[in-house]
Each structure stands twice: as C-alpha cells, then as structure tokens.
MARBA-578063 format. One record per atom (N, C-alpha, C): residue in three letters; x, y, z. Coordinates in pm, whole numbers, padded with zeros to 5 digits, always signed. Example, Ala and Ser with C-alpha at 12.3 -4.5 7.8 and 13.67 -1.06 7.14 Angstrom:
2
ala+01319-00569+00780
ala+01230-00450+00780
ala+01320-00330+00780
ser+01285-00225+00708
ser+01367-00106+00714
ser+01290+00003+00787
END
This chain:
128
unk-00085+04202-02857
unk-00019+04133-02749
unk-00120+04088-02643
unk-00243+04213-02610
unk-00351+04180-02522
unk-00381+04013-02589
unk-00443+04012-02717
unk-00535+03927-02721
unk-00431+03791-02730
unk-00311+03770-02777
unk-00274+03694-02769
unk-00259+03605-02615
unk-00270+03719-02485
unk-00205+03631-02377
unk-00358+03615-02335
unk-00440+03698-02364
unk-00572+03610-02311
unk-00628+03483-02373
unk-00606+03483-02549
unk-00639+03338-02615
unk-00590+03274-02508
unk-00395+03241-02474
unk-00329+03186-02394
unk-00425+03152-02297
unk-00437+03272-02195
unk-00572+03241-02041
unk-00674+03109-02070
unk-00767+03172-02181
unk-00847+03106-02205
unk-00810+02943-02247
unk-00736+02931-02313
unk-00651+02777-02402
unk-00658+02693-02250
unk-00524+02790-02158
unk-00482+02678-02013
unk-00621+02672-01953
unk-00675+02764-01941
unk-00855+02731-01838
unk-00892+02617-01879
unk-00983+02594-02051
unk-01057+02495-02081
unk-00959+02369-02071
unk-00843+02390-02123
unk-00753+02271-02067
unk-00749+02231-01909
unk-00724+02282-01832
unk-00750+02278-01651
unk-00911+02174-01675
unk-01039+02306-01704
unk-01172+02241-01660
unk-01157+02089-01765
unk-01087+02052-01839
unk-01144+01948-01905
unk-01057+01826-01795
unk-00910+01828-01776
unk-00834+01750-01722
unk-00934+01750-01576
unk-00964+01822-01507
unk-01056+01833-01345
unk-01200+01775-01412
unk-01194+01748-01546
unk-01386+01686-01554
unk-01346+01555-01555
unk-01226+01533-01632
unk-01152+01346-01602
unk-01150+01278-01520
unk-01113+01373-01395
unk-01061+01285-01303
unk-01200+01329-01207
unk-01285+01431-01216
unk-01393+01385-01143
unk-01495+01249-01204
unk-01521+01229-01304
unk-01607+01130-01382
unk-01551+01005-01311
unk-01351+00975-01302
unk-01314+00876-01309
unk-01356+00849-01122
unk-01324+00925-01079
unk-01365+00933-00931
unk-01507+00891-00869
unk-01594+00935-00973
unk-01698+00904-00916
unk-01770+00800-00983
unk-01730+00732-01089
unk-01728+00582-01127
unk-01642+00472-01012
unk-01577+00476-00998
unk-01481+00470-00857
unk-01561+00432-00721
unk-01558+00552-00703
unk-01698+00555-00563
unk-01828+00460-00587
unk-01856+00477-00687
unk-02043+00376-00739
unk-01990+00267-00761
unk-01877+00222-00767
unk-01885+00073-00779
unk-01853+00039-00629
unk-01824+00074-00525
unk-01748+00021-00410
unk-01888+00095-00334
unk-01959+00134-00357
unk-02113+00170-00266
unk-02160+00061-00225
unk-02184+00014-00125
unk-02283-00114-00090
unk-02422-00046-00097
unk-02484-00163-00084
unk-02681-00116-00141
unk-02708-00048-00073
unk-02809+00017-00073
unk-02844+00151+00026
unk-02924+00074+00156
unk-02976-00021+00110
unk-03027-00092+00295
unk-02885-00157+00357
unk-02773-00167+00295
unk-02693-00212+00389
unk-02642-00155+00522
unk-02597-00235+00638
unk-02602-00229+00736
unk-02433-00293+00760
unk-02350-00176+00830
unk-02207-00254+00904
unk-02204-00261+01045
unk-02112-00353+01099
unk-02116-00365+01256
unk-01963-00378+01236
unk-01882-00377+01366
unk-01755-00468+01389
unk-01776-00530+01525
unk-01677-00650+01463
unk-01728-00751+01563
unk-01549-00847+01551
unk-01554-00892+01641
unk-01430-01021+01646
unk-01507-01157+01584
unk-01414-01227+01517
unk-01415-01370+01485
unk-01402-01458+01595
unk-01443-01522+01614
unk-01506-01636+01745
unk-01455-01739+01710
unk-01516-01788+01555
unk-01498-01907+01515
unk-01453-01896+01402
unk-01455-02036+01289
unk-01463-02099+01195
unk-01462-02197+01153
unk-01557-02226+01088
unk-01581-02390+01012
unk-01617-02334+00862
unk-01511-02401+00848
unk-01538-02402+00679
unk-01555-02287+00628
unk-01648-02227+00563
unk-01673-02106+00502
unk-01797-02045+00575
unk-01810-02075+00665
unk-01937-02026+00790
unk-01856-01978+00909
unk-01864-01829+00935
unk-01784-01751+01075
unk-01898-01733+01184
unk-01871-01722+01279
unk-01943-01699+01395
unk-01868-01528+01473
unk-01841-01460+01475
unk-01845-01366+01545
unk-01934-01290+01656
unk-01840-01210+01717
unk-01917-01119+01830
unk-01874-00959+01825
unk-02003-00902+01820
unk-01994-00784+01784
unk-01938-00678+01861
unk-01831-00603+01862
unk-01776-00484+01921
unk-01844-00416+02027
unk-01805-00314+02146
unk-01888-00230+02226
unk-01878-00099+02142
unk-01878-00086+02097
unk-01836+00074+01956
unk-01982+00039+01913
unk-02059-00068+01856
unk-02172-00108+01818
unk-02312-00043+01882
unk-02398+00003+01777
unk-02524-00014+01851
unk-02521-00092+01924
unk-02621-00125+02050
unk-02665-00252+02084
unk-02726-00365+02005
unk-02757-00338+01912
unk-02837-00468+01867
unk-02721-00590+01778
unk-02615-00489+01776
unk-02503-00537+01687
unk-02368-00591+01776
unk-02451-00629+01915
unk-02303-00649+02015
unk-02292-00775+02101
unk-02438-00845+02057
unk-02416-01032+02007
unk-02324-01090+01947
unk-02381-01246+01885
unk-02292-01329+01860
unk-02394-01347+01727
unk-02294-01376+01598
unk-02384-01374+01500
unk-02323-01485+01423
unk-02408-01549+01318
unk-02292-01617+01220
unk-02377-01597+01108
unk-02281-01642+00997
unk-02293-01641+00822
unk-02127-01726+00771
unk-02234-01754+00637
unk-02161-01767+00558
unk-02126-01703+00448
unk-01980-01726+00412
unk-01926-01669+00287
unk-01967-01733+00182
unk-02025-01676+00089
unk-02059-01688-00027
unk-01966-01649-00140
unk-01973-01666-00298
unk-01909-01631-00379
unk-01870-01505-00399
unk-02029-01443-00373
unk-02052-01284-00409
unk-01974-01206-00322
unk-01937-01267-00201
unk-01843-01168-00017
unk-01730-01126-00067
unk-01681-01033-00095
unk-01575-00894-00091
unk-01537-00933+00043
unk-01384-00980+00048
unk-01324-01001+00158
unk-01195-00907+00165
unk-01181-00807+00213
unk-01068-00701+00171
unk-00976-00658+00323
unk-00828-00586+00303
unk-00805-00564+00379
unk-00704-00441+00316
unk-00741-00338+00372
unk-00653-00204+00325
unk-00629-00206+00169
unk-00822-00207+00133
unk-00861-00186+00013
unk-00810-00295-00083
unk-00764-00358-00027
unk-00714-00510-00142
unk-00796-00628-00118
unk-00819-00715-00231
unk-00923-00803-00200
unk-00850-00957-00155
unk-00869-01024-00047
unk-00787-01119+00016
unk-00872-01224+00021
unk-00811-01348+00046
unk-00886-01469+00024
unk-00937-01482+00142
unk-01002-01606+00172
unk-01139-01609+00319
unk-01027-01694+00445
unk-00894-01733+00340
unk-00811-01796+00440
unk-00747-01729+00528
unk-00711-01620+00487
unk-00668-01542+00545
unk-00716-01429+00687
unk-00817-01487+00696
unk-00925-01465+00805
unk-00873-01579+00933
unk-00873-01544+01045
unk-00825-01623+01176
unk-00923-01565+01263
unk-00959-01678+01381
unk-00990-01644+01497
unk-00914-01539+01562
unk-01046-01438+01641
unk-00977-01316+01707
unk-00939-01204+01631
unk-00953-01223+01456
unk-00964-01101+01396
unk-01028-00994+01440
unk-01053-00869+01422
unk-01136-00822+01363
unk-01184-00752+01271
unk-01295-00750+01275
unk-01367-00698+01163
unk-01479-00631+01115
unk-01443-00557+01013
unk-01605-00505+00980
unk-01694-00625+00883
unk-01858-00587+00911
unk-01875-00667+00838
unk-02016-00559+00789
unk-02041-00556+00631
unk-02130-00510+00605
unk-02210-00599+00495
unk-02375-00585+00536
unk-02456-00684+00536
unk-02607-00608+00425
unk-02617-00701+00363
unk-02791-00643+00308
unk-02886-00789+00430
unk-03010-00729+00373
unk-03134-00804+00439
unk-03181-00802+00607
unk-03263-00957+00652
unk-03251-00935+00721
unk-03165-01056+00861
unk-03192-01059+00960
unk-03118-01115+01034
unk-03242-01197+01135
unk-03181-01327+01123
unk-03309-01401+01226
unk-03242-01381+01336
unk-03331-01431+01405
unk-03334-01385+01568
unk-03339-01542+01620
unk-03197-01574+01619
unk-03159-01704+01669
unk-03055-01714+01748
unk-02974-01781+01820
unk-02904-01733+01845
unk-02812-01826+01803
unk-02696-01829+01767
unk-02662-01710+01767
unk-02774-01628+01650
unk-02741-01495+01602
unk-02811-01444+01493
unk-02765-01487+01363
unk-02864-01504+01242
unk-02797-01545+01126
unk-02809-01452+01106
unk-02732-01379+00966
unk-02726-01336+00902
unk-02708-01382+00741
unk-02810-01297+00672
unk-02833-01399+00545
unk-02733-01348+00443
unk-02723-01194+00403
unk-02668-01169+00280
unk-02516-01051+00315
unk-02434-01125+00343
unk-02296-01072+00394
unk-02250-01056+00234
unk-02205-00872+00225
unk-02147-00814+00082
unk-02009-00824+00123
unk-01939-00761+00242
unk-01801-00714+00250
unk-01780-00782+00384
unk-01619-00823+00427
unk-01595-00837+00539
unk-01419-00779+00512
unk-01456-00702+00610
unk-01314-00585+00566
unk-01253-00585+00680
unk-01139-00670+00667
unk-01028-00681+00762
unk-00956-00579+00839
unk-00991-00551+00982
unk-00932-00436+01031
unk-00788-00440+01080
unk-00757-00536+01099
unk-00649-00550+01202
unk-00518-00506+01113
unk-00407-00423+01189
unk-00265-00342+01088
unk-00172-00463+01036
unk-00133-00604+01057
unk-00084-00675+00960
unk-00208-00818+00946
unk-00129-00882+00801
unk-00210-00992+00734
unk-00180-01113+00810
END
C-alpha cells in the first residue's frame, strides 16, 4: 500500500515539474521577443504634432532632463505602435497623446532633437 501511494507522489510531482517547465519555457520565449535591444533608451513625452508619418513631441517632467525637450522622428515600418499590449495603427495616434517612446541609437542635437531609430511607441493614455 506504502509503495503504491508513493509511485502515486512521485507520478503527480514529475507531472507538476514537467507542466511548471511548459509554461516557464513558454514565458520566457514570451519575454525575449518583446525585449527591446539592450542600448535602448525610453522617455514619455506628449505629441505636439503630426505630419504624415513624422511626430514631433515633448518630453514629460517624470523624465531625466535630457529627455524633457522637443524631439521628432519618424515612423518607420519596423515601429511597434501598441496600446495595452495590442498593436494599433499610427492613425490612431492624435495630438496631446501621450506616450512612451522607446528608441535604439543616437539622437542629434538639433532642435528640435532627431531621433533616428524609434522601436516602440506605446500609447499611454486609458481610452483609444
């Protein structure tokens, strides 16, 4: 009777550790794809402008200082435009949003500032 309810023990355990190795693997495939590059850099900032597929924003007081200018870029193909983890079109972006925006490279010192390689611009505001 012992050995039968420990086989049992043992059976539900490796069953438990295998179902908890699933969903960690799936989790952390998950996480590595939604990582931005390791030099990337986020600010939030309000939308100012728009023309076309080129935004102009101004960066938040929550910001470092160096991030609490007026900056612009354009959207490119590659820009992850999301809002409460869903991916949304660039129309859907308005003056006076705000937003996060996270960035690789670097940024000229123009003013306003360009910014060259915009990955994500992740819609903060609670409706679309």
């Amino acid at each position: 009777m012992k050995t039968k309810t420990a086989g049992l023990l043992l059976a539900l355990l490796c069953y438990s550790a295998a179902i908890a190795g699933v969903f960690y693997f799936a989790g952390y495939q998950a996480a590595r794809r939604e990582r931005p590059a390791p030099d990337a850099q986020t600010f939030y900032a309000a939308i100012s402008d728009i023309q076309g597929d080129t935004l102009r924003v101004t960066g938040l007081t929550v910001n470092d200082v160096n991030f609490r200018g007026e900056f612009c870029f354009s959207i490119e193909k590659e820009t992850k435009i999301t809002w409460r983890y869903t991916d949304i079109p660039a129309d859907n972006l308005e003056v006076g949003d705000h937003v996060s925006i996270t960035f690789t490279g670097e940024v000229l010192e123009t003013y306003p500032g360009q910014i060259q390689h915009v990955e994500v611009i992740q819609l903060l505001d609670d409706e679309l």
